[in-house]
C-alpha positions as CSV (number, residue, x, y, z in Angstrom):
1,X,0.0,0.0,0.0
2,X,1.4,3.1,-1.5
3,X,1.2,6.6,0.6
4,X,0.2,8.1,-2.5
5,X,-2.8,5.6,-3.1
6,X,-4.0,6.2,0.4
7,X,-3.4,9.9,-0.2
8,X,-6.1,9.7,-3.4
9,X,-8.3,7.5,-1.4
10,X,-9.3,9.8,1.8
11,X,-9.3,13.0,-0.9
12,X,-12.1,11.0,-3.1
13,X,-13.7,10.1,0.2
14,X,-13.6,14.1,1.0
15,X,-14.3,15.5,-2.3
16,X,-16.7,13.0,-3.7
17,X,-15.6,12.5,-7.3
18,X,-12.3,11.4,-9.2
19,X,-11.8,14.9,-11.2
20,X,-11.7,17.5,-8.2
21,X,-9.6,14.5,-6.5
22,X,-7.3,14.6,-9.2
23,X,-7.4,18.8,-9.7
24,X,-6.3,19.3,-5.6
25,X,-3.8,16.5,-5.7
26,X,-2.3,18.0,-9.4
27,X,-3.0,14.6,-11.0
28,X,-4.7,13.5,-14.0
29,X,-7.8,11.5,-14.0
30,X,-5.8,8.4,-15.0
31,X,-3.3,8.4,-12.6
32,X,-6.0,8.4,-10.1
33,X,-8.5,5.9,-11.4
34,X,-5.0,3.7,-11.9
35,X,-3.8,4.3,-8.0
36,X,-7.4,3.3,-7.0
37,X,-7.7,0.0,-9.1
38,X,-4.2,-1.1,-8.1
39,X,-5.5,-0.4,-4.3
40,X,-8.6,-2.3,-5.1
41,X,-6.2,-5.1,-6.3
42,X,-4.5,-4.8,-3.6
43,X,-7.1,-5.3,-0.8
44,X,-9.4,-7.3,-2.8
45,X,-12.5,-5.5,-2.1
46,X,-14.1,-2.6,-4.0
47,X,-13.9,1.0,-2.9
48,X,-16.1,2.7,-4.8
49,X,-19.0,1.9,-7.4
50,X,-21.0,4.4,-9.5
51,X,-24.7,5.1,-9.6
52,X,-25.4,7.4,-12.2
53,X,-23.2,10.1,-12.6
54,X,-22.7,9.2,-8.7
55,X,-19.6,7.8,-7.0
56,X,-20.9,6.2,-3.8
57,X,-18.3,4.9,-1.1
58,X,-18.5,1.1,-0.4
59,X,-19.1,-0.2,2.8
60,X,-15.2,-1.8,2.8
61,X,-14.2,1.9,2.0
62,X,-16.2,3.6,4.9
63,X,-14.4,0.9,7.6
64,X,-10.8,1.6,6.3
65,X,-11.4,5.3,6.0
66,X,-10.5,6.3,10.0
67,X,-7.7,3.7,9.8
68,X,-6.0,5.3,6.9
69,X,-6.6,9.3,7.6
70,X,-4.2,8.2,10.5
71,X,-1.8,6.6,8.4
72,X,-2.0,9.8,6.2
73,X,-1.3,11.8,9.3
74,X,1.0,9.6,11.2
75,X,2.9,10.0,7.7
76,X,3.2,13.4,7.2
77,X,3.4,14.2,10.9
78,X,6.9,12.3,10.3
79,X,7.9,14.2,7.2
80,X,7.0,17.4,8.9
81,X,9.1,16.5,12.1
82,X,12.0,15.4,9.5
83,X,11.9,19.0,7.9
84,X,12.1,20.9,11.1
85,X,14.8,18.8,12.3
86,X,16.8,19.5,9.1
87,X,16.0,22.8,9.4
88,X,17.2,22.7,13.3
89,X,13.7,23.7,14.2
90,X,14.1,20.7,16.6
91,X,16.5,17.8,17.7
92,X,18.4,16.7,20.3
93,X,22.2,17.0,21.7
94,X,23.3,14.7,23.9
95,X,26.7,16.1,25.3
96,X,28.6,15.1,28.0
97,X,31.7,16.4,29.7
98,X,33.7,16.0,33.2
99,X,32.3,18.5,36.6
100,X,34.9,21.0,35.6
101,X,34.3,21.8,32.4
102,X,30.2,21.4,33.1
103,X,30.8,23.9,35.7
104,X,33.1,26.5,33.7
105,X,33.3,25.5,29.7
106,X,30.0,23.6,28.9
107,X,27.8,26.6,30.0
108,X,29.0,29.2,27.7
109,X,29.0,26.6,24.6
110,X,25.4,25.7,25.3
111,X,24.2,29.3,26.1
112,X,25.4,30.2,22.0
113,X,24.1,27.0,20.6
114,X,20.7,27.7,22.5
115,X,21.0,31.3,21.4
116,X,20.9,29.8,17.5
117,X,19.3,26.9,17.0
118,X,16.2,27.5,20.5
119,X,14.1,24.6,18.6
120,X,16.6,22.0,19.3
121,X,17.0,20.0,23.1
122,X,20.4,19.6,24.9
123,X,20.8,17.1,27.5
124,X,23.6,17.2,29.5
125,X,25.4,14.6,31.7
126,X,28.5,14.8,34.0
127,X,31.2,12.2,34.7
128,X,34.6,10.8,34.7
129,X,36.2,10.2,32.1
130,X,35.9,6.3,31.7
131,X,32.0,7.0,32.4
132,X,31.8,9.2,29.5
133,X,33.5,7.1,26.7
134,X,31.8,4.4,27.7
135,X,28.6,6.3,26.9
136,X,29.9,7.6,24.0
137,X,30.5,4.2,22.6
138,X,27.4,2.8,23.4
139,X,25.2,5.8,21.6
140,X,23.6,7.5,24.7
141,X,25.8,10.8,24.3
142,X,26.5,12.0,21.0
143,X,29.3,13.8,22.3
144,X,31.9,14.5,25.0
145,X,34.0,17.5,26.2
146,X,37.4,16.0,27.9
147,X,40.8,16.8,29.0
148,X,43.7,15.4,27.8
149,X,40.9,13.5,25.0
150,X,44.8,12.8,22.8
151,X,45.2,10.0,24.9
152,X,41.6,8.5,24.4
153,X,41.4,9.0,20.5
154,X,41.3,5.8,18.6
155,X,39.6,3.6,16.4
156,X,36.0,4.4,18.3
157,X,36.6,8.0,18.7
158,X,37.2,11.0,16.7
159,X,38.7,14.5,17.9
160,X,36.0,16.9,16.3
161,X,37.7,20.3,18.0
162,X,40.5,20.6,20.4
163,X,41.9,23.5,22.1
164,X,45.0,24.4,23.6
165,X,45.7,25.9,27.4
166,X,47.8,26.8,30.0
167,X,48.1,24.9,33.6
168,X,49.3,27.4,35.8
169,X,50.9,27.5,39.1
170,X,48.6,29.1,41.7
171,X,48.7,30.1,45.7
172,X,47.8,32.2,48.3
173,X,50.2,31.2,50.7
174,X,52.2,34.5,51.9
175,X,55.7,32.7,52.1
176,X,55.4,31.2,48.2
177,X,57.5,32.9,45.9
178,X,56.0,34.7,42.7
179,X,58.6,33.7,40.1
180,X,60.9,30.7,40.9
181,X,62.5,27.1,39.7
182,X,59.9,24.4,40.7
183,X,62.7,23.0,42.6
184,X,62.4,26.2,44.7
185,X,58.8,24.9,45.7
186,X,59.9,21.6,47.8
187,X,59.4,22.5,50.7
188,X,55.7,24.1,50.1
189,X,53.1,21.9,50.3
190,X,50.8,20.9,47.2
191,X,47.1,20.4,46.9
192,X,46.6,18.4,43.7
193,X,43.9,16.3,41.8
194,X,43.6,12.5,42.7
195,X,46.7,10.2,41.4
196,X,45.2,8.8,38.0
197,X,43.0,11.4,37.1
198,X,42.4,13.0,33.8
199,X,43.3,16.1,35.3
200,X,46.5,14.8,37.1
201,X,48.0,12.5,34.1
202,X,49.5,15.6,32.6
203,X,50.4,17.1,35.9
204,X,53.0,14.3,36.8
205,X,54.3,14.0,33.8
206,X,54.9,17.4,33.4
207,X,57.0,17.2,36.9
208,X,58.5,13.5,36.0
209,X,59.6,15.4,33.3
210,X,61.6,18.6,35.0
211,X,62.3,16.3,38.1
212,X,60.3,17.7,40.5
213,X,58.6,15.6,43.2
214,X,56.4,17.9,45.3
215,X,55.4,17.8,48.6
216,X,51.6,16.7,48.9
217,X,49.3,16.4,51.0
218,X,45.9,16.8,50.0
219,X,44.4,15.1,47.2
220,X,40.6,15.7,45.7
221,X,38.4,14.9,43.0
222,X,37.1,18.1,42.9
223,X,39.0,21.4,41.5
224,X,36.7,24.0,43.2
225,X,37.7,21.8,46.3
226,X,41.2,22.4,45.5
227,X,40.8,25.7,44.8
228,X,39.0,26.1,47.9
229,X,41.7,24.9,49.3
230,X,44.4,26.9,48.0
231,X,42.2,30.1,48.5
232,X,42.4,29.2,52.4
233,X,46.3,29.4,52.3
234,X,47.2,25.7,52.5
235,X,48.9,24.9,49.7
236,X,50.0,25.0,46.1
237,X,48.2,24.0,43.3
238,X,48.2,23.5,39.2
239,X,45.3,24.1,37.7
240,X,44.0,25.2,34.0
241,X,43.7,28.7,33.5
242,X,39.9,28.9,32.8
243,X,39.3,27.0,35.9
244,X,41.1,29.9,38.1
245,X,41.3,33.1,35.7
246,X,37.9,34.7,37.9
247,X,40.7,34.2,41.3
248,X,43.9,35.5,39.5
249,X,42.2,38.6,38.4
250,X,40.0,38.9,41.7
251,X,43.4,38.2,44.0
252,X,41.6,35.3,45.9
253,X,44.9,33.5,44.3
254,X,48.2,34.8,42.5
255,X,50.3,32.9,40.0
256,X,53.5,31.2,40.7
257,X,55.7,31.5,37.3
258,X,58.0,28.8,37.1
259,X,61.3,29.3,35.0
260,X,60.6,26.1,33.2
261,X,59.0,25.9,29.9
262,X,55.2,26.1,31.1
263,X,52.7,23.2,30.8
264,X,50.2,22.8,27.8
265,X,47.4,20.2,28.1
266,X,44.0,19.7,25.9
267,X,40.2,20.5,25.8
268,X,38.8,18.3,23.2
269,X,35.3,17.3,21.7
270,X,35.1,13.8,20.7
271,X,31.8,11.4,18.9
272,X,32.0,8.1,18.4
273,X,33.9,7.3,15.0
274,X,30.4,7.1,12.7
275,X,30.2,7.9,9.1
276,X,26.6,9.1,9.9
277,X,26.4,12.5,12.3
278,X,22.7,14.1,13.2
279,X,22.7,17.2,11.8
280,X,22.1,19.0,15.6
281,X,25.4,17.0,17.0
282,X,27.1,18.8,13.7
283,X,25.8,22.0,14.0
284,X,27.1,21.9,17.8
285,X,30.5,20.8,17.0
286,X,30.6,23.7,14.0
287,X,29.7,26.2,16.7
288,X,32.3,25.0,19.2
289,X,34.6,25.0,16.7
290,X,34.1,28.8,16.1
291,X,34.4,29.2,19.8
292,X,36.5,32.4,20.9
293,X,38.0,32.1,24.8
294,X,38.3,35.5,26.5
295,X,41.0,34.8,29.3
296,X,44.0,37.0,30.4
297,X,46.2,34.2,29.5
298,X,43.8,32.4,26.2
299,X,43.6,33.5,23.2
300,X,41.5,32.4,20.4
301,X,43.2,32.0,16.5
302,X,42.6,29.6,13.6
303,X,44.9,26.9,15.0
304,X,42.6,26.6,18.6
305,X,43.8,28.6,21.6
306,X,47.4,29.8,22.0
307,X,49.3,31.1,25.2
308,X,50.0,35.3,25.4
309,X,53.5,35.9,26.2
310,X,54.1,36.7,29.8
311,X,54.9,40.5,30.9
């Protein structure tokens, strides 16, 4: 059963006759009187029979008539829905990302995408890193905002967007020094992220790396914890830029510049590896491409974000 046979069926059921059906549905006469005998066919009952110069409705058409007007709108309820979601006049995004970056990079991504495309749903849902792939992979987020997401692309993922930044040395203990060798910090004590984390992997590297071991003593799987923390005097910390830029130019926190080259690590956007992308997941990712950071220390240029030179 053709959409198109059911279509001519309910509009000869409305307008009476096969001519004005064929005039509103810009058909000829034949085409209809064909769609209706192959539907007839199809069936095996008649639809219609002529008294006169009469078309009268048979008693098999008047049973199927409420069955197919649904059909008829169920189907172009779902071509209409199809449209507005091409058009982004509705959809869904499914996005998730790590309690950092919900709390201080997802908002102002979602604010511009809502700002553009109002029609179109975003769910949003927080977790750890492992958490998030694993939903990724499994098709219940379309896409994922992580740290460090280099070391998770591979044949499952793709990097859609990444960005560059800056994890800085921060403080508020009186004693610390302002510009120094990291070696100069041993005998401060260190508030840092929990050993394994996202957060942390580039962190201890970075030290491995200039042969630094620091001094810590509180760990937490939370940065405004840490920052809460370091505010209070009891420690130092390294933490991205855009998760303490608001403290650094507020004094709640100063930087520490280290004479060693300083430490780059990643935002990125992944999806699942998918040759098929909804066009509101694309239409996200285009915007966040076009995404320009405002930070003291961030800048935003074709290549992602790049570091300002320090005064």
């Amino acid at each position: 059963m053709e959409m198109n046979e059911v279509r001519s069926l309910v509009t000869l059921a409305e307008l009476g006759g096969i001519t004005p059906t064929a005039a509103k549905l810009h058909l000829s006469v034949g085409a209809i009187h064909k769609q209706l005998k192959v539907l007839e066919r199809e069936l095996g009952v008649r639809l219609y029979e002529k008294t006169g110069r009469r078309l009268q409705l048979t008693q098999a058409t008047e049973i199927l008539l409420p069955y197919l007007k649904e059909l008829l709108a169920q189907h172009d309820g779902a071509i209409s829905a199809l449209a507005e979601w091409r058009g982004m006049k509705s959809g869904l995004v499914r996005i998730g990302a790590g309690p950092a970056m919900s709390s201080y990079i997802l908002p102002p991504l979602l604010r511009r995408f809502r700002r553009s495309f109002p029609g179109v749903d975003l769910f949003v849902q927080s977790g750890n890193t492992p958490f998030l792939l694993e939903s990724l992979a499994r098709g219940s987020l379309d896409l994922a905002l992580l740290i460090s997401a280099d070391l998770v692309e591979g044949p499952g993922f793709q990097v859609n967007a990444s960005w560059d930044f800056e994890l800085v040395l921060v403080s508020h203990l009186r004693q610390a020094p302002r510009r120094c060798r990291l070696a100069d910090l041993q005998r401060h004590p260190f508030i840092l992220f929990q050993k394994g984390s996202r957060m942390e992997e580039p962190i201890d590297r970075y030290f491995a790396a200039n042969g630094f071991r620091p001094r810590v003593n509180m760990r937490f799987d939370n940065a405004d914890a840490i920052k809460a923390m370091v505010r209070a005097g009891l420690g130092i910390s390294m933490l991205p830029v855009w998760l303490v830029d608001a403290d650094l130019r507020s004094g709640r926190l100063f930087p520490i510049h280290q004479q060693e080259p300083p430490l780059f690590s990643k935002i990125a956007l992944l999806t699942r590896r998918s040759r098929y992308v909804p066009e509101p997941v694309q239409a996200f990712i285009d915007q966040t491409r076009k995404v320009e950071w405002k930070s003291p220390r961030l800048v935003a240029g074709a290549g992602g974000i790049h570091r300002r030179a320090r005064s």
